[in-house]
N, C-alpha and C positions, 0 to 999 in steps of 0.2 A: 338436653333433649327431652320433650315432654311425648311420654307416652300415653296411647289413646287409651281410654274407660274399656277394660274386660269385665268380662260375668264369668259366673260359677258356670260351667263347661268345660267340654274335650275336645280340644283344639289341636291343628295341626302346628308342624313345626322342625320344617327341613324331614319331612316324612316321617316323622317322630310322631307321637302325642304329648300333651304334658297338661295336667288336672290344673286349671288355673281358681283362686279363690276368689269370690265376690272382692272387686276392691274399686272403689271408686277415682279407678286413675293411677296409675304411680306419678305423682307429680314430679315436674323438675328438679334435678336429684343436685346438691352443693356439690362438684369434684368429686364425684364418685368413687370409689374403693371398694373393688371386691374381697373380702377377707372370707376364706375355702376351709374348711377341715370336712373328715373321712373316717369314721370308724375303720378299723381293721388294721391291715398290717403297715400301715403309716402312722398308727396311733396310741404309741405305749404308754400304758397307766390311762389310757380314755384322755390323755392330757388336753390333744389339740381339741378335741369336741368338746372338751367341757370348758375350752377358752370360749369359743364362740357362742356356745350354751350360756355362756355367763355372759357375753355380751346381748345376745339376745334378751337374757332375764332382764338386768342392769336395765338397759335400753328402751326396751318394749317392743322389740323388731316384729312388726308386721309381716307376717306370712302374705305373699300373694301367688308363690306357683309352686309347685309341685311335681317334679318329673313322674310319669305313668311306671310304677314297677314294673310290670309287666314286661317292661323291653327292656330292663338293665340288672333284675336282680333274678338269682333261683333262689325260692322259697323253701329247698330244703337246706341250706346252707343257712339263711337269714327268715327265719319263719317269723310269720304276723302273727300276731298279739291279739287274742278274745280277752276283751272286756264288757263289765255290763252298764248299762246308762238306763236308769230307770225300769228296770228289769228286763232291756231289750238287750240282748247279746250284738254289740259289735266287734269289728275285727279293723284292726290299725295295720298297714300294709307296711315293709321294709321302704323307704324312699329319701332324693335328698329334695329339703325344700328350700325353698328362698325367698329372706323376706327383707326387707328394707328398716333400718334406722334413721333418722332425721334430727341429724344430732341439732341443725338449726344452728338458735345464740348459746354460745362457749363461755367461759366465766373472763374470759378477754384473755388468758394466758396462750389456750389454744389454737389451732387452726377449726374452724367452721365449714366442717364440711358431711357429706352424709356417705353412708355404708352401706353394700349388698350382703346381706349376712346366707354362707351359702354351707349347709350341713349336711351333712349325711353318710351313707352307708357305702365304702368302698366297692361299686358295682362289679356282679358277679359276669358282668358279658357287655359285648358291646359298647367298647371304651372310648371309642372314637365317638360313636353316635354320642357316649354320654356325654363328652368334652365339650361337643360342637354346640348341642342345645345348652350348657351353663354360658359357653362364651355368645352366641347368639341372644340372651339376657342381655349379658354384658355389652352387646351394642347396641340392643334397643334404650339401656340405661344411659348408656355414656360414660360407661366405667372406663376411667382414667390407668388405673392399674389394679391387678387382680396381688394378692397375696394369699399365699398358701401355706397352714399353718402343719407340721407335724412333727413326732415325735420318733425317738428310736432308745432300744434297752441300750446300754453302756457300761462300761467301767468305771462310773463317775459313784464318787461317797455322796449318802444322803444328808454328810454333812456340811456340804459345802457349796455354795450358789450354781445353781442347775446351768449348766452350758447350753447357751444356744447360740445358733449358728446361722446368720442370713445368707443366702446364697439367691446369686442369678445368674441365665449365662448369658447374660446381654453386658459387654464391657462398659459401654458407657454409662449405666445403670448400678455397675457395683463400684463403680470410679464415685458417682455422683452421692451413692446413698450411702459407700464406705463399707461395701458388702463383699464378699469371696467370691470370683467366679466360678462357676463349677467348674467340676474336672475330673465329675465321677463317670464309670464305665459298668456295666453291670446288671444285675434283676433290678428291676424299678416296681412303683406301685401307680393306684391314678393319681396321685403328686408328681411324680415325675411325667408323667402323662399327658394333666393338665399345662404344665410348666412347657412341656415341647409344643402344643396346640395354641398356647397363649405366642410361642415363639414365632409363629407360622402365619400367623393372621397380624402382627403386629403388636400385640399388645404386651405394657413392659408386664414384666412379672416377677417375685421374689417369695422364695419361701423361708421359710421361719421353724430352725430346728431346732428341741430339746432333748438334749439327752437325758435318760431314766434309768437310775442305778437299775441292773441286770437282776439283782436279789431283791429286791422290792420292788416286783414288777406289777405286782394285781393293784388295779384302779383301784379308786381315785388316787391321783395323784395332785394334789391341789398346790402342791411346790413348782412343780413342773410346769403348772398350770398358770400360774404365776410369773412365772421369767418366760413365757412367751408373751405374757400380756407385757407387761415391762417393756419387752423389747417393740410390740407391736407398737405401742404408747409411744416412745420415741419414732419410730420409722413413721406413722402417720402423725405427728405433734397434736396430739388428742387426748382429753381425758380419761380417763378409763376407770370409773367408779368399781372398789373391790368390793361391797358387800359383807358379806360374814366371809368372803374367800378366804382373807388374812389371818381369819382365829382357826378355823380348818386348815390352815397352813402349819402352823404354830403348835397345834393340837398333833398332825399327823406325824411333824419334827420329833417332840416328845415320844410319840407310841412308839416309833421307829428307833427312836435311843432306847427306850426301855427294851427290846428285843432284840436289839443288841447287846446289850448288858448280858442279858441270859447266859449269853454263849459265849464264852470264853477265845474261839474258833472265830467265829464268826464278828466278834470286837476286833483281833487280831488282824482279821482280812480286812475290816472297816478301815483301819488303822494304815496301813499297807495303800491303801486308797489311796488316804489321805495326802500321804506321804510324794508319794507319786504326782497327785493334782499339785500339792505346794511346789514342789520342785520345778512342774511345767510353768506354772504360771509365774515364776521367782522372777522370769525377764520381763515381763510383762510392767511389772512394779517401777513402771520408768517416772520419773518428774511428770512428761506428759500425759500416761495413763491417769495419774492422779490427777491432775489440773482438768484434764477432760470428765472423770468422775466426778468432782467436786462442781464444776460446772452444771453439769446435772442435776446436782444434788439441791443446787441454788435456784434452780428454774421451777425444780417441783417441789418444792419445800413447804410454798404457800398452796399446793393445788389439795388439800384437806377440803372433804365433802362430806356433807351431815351422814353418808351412807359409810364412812370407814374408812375415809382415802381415796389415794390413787391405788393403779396398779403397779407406781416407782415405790410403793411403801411396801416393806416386808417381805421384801421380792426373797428373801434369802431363807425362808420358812418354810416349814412343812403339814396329812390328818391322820389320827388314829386308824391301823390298818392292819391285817395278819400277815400282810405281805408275804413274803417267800422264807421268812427267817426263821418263823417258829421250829424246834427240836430236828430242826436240819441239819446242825454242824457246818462247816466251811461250806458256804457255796460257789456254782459253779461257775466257773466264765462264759460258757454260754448259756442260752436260755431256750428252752425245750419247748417255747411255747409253738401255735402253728399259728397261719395265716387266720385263723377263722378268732382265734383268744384275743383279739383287738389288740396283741402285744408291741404292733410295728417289728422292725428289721430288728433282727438279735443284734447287731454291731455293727457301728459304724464301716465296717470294709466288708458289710454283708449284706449292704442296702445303703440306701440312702439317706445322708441327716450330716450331721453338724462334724466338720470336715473335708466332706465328699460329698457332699448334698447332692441332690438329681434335682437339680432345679432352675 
């Protein structure tokens, strides 16, 4: 579907407004993909925003629209930012925006196709309104399937490959893509939100959950950040250039061991983790698991990009951070954070994510 040329204006849109940018056209879009994240309580460690962050960088995603703050955010919750530009004082409003990538020609290993890149700020009101104007995009685009990218704190060791979790609750969709239906009941966030609105109007949808050790909960999380992209990487067959993500990965692993050194307590509880993940995942280790990994492994083996790789390399790494561990002792199992600290659902059976997803 080729969308007509907008100008820089304030347009209507199902009684909404929404700040469109100078773009000349969105042209006809390859098999569309909406790929969603959300600051706030869907998003722990900043993990899912700084995936699509980093596909927009990676990429060059063109901004073309802008939801109007005004009608989804309170500004004492999520306050706008003065900065200066040439010694004028501006001010940047809280908003989600959306811009398009055109992935085009592929290095011939992937699929050729293009992306709605859709970011922003868990809106403080009016969820429905917000839902209807991203999916009202979504059919002026032609978006095939939306994905929805987040995070939750957990019981999971920092030392050992971040769980994520795809969920949908459309059966023939998680038959076809090899994904968990949902079968969560519960407080949701606009992930779950979005996930019921996409259900409604037709449109398939799947979201994409990692979990984030519970004690190193303070952003960045660039491990985290990393095995959603991994996983995104396979669910769309696309390359997904890492950048410097991988040495920030690698880096944050490190700082994170070192901090746990410190604490004698706190190694122990690491430890304990650990112990617990091997033993979950010990059936897992079937013939097939491995033949299915190793498959994998041979598919992207050659997709090495002058930028650092794919997103299937070093998925299992972590960046330098104070996290929650410094002269703490034992930490705790749950996490004290609130809705407003970007921390996402303290636990999987206390929100939504990778197990019980709301998606």
């Amino acid at each position: 579907m080729r969308r007509q040329p907008v100008r820089s204006a304030c347009s209507a849109s199902a009684g909404r407004r929404h700040w469109v940018i100078e773009l000349e056209g969105v042209p006809e879009l390859v098999d569309p993909v909406m790929v969603a994240a959300f600051e706030g309580w869907n998003d722990a460690g900043d993990a899912a925003s700084a995936a699509v962050a980093h596909l927009e960088r990676e990429w060059k995603g063109e901004v073309f629209a802008a939801l109007d703050a005004e009608d989804y955010y309170d500004f004492q919750v999520n306050r706008p930012q003065v900065w200066l530009e040439g010694g004028a004082r501006r001010i940047t409003w809280p908003t989600t925006r959306l811009s398009v990538v055109r992935l085009g020609e592929t290095d011939g290993r992937g699929r050729a196709r293009d992306l709605v890149l859709v970011r922003g700020i868990e809106p403080s009101m009016r969820w429905r309104s917000f839902c209807n104007e991203i999916l009202g995009f979504a059919h002026e685009l032609g978006v095939e399937m939306v994905v929805v990218l987040g995070a939750l704190l957990g019981d999971t060791p920092h030392t050992r490959p971040v769980p994520v979790t795809g969920t949908t609750s459309d059966p023939d969709l998680a038959r076809t893509l090899d994904l968990e239906e949902s079968r969560y009941e519960g407080p949701t966030g606009i992930v779950g939100v979005l996930q019921e609105a996409c259900a409604h109007v037709g449109v398939p949808a799947v979201s994409l959950w990692a979990a984030v050790p519970h004690y190193v909960s303070q952003p960045p999380n660039p491990k985290a950040t990393l095995a959603l992209l991994n996983r995104l990487e396979d669910l769309l067959d696309v390359r997904i250039p890492l950048g410097e993500l991988a040495e920030d990965a690698r880096a944050w692993q490190l700082g994170v061991d070192q901090l746990a050194a410190e604490d004698s307590e706190v190694a122990e509880y690491v430890q304990s983790l650990e112990e617990a993940r091997d033993t979950a995942d010990l059936p897992e280790a079937t013939g097939e698991a491995i033949a299915k990994e190793f498959e994998r492994y041979l598919r992207r083996r050659d997709g090495h990009t002058a930028g650092g790789g794919t997103a299937s390399e070093s998925g299992s790494y972590l960046r330098d951070t104070s996290g929650d561990l410094g002269g703490r002792g034992r930490p705790s199992k749950s996490s004290d954070e609130g809705s407003d600290g970007g921390e996402g659902p303290e636990r999987p059976d206390a929100g939504e994510g990778p197990g019980d997803g709301d998606a």
